[in-house]
N, C-alpha and C positions, 0 to 999 in steps of 0.2 A: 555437106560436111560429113563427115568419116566421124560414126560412133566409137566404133571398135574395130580396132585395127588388125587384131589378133585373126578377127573372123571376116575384115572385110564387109563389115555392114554397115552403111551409108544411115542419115536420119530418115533420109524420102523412106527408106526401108524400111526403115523400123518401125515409122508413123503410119506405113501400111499396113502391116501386119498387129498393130494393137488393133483388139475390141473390147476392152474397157480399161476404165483407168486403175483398177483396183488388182491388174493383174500384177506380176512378178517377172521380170527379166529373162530367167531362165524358161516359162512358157512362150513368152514370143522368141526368145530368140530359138525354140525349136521349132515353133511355126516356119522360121525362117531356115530349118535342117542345119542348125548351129547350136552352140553352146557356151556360156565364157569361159575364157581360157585361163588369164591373166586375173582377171577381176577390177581390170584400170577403170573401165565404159560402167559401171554399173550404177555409180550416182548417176552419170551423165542422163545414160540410158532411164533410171527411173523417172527424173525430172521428164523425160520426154512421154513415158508411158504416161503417167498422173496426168498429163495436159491432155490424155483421153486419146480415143480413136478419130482419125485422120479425115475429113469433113471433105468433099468433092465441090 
């Protein structure tokens, strides 16, 4: 599923790039050499930080 569209980043993405849940949007999405744009993805996107780093 497509987070943000602005920037083109998938959730598999962006549950990669979290390491912990306590972070803020705009650090992973620079992990990821992005930034938001629009500001649509950003609940989205925190609901999926808060649910923590991506478990193998």
């Amino acid at each position: 599923m497509v987070v943000c569209i602005c920037n083109a980043i998938k959730e598999k993405d962006l549950r990669a790039a979290v390491r912990c849940a306590t972070e803020r949007p705009n650090d992973v999405y620079a992990r990821l050499g992005r930034k938001p744009k629009c500001g649509q993805c950003l609940t989205f996107a925190r609901n999926i930080i808060s649910a923590g780093p991506a478990t193998a």
